[in-house]
LODREN-861645 format. One record per residue (C-alpha): residue in one letter; x, y, z. Coordinates in steps of 0.02 Angstrom, whole numbers, plus 50000, padded with zeros to 5 digits. Layout:
N
{type:a	c1:X	c2:Y	c3:Z}
...
//
This chain:
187
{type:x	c1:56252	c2:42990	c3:45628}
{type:x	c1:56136	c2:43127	c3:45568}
{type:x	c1:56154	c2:43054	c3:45389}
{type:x	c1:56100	c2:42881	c3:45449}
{type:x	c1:55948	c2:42954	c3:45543}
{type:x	c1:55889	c2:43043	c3:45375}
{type:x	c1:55950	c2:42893	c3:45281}
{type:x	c1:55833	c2:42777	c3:45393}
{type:x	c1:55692	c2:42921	c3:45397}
{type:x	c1:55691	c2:42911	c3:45228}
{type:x	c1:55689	c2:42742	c3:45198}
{type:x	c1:55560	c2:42711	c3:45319}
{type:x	c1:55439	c2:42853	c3:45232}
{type:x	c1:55484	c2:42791	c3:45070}
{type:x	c1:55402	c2:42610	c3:45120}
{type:x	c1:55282	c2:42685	c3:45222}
{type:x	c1:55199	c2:42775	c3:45045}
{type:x	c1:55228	c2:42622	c3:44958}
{type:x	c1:55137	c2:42506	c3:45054}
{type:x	c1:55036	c2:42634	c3:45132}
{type:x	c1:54971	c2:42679	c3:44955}
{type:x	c1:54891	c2:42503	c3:44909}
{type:x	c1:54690	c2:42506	c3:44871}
{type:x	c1:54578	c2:42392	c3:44990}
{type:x	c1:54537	c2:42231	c3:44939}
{type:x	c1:54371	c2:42230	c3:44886}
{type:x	c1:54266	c2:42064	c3:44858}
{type:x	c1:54160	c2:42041	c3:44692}
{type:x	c1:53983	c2:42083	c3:44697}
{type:x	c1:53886	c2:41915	c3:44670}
{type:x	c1:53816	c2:41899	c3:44483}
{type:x	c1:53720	c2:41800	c3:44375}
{type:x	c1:53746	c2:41756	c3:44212}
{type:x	c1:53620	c2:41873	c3:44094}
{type:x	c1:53507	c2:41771	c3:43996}
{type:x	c1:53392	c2:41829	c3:43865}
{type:x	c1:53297	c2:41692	c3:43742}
{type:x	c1:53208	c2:41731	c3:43586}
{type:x	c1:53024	c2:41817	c3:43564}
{type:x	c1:52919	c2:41676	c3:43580}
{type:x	c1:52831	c2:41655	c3:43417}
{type:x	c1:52639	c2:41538	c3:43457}
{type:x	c1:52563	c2:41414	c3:43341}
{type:x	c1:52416	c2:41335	c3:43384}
{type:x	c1:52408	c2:41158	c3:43420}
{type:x	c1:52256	c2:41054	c3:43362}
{type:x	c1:52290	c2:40841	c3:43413}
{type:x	c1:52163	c2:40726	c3:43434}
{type:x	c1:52101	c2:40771	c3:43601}
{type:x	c1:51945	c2:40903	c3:43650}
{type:x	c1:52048	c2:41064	c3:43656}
{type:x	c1:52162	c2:41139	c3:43599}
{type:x	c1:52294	c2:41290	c3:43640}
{type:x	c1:52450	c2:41392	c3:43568}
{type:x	c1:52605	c2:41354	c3:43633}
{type:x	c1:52782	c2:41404	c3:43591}
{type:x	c1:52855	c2:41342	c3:43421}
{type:x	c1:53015	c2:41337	c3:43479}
{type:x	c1:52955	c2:41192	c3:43618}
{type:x	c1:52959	c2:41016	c3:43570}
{type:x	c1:52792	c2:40931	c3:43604}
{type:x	c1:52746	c2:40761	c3:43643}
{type:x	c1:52571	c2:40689	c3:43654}
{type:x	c1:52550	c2:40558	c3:43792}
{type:x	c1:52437	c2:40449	c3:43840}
{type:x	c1:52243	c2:40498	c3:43871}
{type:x	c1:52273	c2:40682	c3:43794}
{type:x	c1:52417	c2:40740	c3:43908}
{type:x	c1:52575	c2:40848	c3:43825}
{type:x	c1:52745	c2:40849	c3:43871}
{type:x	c1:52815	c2:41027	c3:43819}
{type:x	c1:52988	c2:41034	c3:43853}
{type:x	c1:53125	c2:41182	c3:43827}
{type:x	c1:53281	c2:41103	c3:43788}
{type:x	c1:53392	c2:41236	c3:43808}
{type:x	c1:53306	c2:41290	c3:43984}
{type:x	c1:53279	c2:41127	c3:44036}
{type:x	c1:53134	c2:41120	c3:44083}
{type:x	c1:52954	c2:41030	c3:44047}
{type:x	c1:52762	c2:41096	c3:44033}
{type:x	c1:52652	c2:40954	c3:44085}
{type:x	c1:52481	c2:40953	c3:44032}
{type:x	c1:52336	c2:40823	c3:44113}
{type:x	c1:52167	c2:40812	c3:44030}
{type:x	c1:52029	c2:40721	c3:44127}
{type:x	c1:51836	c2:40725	c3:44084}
{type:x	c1:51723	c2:40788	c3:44213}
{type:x	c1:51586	c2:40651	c3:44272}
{type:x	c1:51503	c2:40738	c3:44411}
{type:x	c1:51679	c2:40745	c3:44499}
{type:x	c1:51715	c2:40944	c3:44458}
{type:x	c1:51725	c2:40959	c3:44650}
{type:x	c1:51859	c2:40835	c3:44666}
{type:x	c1:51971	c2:40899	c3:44518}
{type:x	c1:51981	c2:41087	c3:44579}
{type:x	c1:52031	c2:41004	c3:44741}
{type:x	c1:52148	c2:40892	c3:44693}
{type:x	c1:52231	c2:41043	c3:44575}
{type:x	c1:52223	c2:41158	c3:44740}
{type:x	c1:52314	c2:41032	c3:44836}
{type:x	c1:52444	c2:40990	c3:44696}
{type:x	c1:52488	c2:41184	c3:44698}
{type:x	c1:52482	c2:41214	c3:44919}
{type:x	c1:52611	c2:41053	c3:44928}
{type:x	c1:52742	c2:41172	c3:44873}
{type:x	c1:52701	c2:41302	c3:45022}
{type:x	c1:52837	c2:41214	c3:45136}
{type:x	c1:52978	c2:41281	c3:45000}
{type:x	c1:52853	c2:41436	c3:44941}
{type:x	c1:52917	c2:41595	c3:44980}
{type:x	c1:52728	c2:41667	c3:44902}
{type:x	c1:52615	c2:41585	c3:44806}
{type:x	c1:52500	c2:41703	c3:44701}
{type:x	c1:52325	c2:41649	c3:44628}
{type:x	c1:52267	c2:41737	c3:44445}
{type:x	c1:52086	c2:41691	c3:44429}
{type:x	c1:52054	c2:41681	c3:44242}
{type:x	c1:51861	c2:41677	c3:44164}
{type:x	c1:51826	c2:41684	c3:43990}
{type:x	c1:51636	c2:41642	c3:43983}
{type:x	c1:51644	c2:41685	c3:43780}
{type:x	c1:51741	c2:41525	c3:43771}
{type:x	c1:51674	c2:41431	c3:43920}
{type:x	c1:51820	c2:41415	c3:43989}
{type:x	c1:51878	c2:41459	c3:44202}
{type:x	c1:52014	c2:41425	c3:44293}
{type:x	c1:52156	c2:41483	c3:44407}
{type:x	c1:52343	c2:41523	c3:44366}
{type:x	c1:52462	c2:41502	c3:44530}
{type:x	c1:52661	c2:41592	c3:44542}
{type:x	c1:52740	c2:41501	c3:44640}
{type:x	c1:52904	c2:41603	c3:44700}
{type:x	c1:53036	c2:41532	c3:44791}
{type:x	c1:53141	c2:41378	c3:44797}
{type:x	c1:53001	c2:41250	c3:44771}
{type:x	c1:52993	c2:41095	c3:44647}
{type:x	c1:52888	c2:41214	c3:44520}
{type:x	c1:52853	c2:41370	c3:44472}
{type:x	c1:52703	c2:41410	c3:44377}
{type:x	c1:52546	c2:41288	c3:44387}
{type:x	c1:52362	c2:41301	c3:44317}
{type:x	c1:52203	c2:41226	c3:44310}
{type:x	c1:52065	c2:41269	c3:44157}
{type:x	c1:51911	c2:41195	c3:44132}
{type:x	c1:51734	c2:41214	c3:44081}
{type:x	c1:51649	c2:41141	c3:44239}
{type:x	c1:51546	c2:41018	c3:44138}
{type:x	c1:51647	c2:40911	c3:44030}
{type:x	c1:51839	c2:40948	c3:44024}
{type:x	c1:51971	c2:40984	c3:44140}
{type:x	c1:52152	c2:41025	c3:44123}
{type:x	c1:52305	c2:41043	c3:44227}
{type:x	c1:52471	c2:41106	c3:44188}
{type:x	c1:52636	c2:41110	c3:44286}
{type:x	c1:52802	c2:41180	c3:44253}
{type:x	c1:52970	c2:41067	c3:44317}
{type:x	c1:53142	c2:41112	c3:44305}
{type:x	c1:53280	c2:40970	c3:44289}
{type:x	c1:53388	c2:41077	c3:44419}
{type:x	c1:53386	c2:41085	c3:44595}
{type:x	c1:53264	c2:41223	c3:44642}
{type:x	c1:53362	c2:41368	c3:44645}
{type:x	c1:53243	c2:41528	c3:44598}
{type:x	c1:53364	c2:41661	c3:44592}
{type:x	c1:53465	c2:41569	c3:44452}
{type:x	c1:53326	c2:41477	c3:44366}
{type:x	c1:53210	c2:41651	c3:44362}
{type:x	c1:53234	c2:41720	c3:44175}
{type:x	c1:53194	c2:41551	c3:44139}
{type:x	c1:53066	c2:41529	c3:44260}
{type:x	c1:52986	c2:41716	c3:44169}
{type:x	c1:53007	c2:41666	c3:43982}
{type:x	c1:52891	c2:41474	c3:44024}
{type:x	c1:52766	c2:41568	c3:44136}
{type:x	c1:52734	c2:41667	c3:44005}
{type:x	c1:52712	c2:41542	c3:43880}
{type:x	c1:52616	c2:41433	c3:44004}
{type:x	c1:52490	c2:41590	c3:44046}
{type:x	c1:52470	c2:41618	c3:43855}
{type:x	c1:52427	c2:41418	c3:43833}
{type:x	c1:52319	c2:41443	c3:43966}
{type:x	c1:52215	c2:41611	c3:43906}
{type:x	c1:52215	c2:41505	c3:43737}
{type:x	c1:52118	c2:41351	c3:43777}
{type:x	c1:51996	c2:41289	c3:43675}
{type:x	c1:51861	c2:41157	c3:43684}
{type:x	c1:51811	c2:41058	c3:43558}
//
C-alpha cells in the first residue's frame, strides 16, 4: 500500500511539473509592416501654365485641363491634385473656398495643423494644412500671389482612410507636397 501511495505521489508530482512548467500564452504585439521608399530626388516642372514647381521624379504627372496636375505615386497609391484658377477680384472667395475644402475633413480630423508660408522674394503666400487622423486626405495647400494666380493642392489615398497604416506614406507625399509648395513659381 505504501508503494502505491509513493507510486501515485509520484506520478501526480511528476505531471504536476510537467504541466505546471508550461510558459503563459502570450498574444502578439500588433505591428505594421516597415516601409521605407527611396530619397526623393526633385526636378522642376515647367508646362504651359503660369507657374511652375519641383516635384518628385519618381511621380508620374499628368497635365489636365485649365493647368491642373495629377501627381500620382503608384506604388503608394496615392494622387497630388493640383487646381490653378486666376484671380479676378475674387481672392476673397478662393482662400475661402480652400479653407472650407480643408475644415470638411474636421468630422474624421483627429488635428488639423495650419503652416503659414510667405515668401514675398517670390510673391508668393499661402497656407499648408496636416490633416491627422482618419479623414479622406492628409496634407492640403493653398499658394498664391493675391493678384493674379491661385493654386490648390490635395493629397488622396485610394484606401480607406486608415492613418496608422497609410502614415509612412502619408510622411514621404507631405513632404514632397510641402517642397512643391515652398517651390512655386509664377510666371
Amino acid at each position: 500500500m505504501l508503494k502505491k501511495i509513493t507510486a501515485i505521489a509520484l506520478l501526480f508530482t511528476f505531471f504536476y511539473t510537467v504541466i505546471g512548467c508550461k510558459n503563459d500564452v502570450l498574444p502578439k504585439p500588433a505591428s505594421y509592416l516597415r516601409l521605407d521608399y527611396p530619397e526623393a530626388e526633385y526636378v522642376t516642372l515647367k508646362g504651359h501654365c503660369p507657374f511652375e514647381f519641383d516635384m518628385n521624379s519618381k511621380a508620374i504627372v499628368k497635365e489636365d485641363k485649365d493647368c491642373g496636375y495629377s501627381i500620382t505615386y503608384p506604388k503608394m497609391k496615392a494622387t497630388i491634385y493640383l487646381t490653378y484658377k486666376p484671380v479676378n477680384n475674387n481672392i476673397k472667395k478662393l482662400l475661402r473656398d480652400a479653407q472650407k475644402l480643408t475644415y470638411e475633413h474636421v468630422i474624421k480630423a483627429d488635428d488639423i495643423l495650419e503652416q503659414p508660408y510667405l515668401n514675398p522674394d517670390k510673391k508668393v503666400y499661402g497656407m499648408f494644412y496636416q490633416v491627422d487622423g482618419n479623414a479622406a486626405t492628409n496634407s492640403q495647400f493653398y499658394a498664391t500671389d493675391s493678384i493674379k494666380h491661385f493654386v490648390t493642392g490635395s493629397v488622396y489615398f485610394y484606401a480607406k482612410p486608415n492613418f496608422d497604416s497609410i502614415m509612412p506614406a502619408a510622411s514621404y507625399i507631405k513632404n514632397d507636397m510641402q517642397r512643391l509648395m515652398e517651390t512655386i513659381k509664377w510666371k
